[in-house]
C-alpha positions in Angstrom: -47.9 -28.5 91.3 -48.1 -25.7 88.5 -44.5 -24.4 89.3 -43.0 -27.8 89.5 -44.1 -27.9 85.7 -42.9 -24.9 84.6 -39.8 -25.3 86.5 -39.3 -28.8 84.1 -39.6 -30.0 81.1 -42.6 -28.9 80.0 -45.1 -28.1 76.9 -47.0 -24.8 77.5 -50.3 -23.7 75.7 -51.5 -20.2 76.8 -54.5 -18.1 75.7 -54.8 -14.7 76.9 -57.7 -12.5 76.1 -56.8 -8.3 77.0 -60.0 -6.4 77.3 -59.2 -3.3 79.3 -55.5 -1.4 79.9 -54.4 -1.0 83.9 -53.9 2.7 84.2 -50.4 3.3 85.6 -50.6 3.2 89.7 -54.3 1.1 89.9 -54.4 -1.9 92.4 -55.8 -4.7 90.7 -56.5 -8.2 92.3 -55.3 -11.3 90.2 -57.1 -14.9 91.0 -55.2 -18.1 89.4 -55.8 -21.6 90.2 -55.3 -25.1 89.0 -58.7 -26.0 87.3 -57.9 -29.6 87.5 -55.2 -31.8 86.3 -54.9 -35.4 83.9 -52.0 -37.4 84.5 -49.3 -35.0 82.8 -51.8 -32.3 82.0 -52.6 -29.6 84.3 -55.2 -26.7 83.6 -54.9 -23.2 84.7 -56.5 -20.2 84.6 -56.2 -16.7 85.6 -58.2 -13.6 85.4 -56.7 -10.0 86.3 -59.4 -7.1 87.7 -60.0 -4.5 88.9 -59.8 -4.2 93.3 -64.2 -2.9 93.1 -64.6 -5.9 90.8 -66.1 -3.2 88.2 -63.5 -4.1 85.5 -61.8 -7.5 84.3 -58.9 -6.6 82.6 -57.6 -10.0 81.6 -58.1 -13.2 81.1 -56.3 -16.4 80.0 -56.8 -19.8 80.1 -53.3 -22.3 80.1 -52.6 -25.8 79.4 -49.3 -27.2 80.6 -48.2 -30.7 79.7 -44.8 -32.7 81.6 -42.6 -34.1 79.4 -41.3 -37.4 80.1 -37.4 -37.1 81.2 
């Protein structure tokens, strides 16, 4: 569902919040998912850290919206 809407016409609201630099070579795991979606409106978020779970290094929240063709 969420690439179909970036693949169209869409509007795109992102929020990203960096709190702590990757150092060069580091595996990191990255979780997104669909939060949930309203008719044209689909909520996403993702949050980037650290593969011991120690560190979040980013988050961001998104808001994509279909336009009508």
């Amino acid at each position: 569902m969420l690439q179909l809407l970036c693949i169209g016409s869409s509007i795109h609201l992102f929020y990203l919040s960096l709190y702590s630099p990757i150092p060069l070579g580091h595996t990191v795991i990255v979780d997104s998912k669909v939060e949930k979606t309203e008719g044209r409106k689909v909520y996403a978020t993702c949050h980037i850290r650290s593969h011991d779970d120690k560190v979040i290094h980013t988050e961001a929240t998104a808001l994509f919206i279909k336009l009508n063709p």
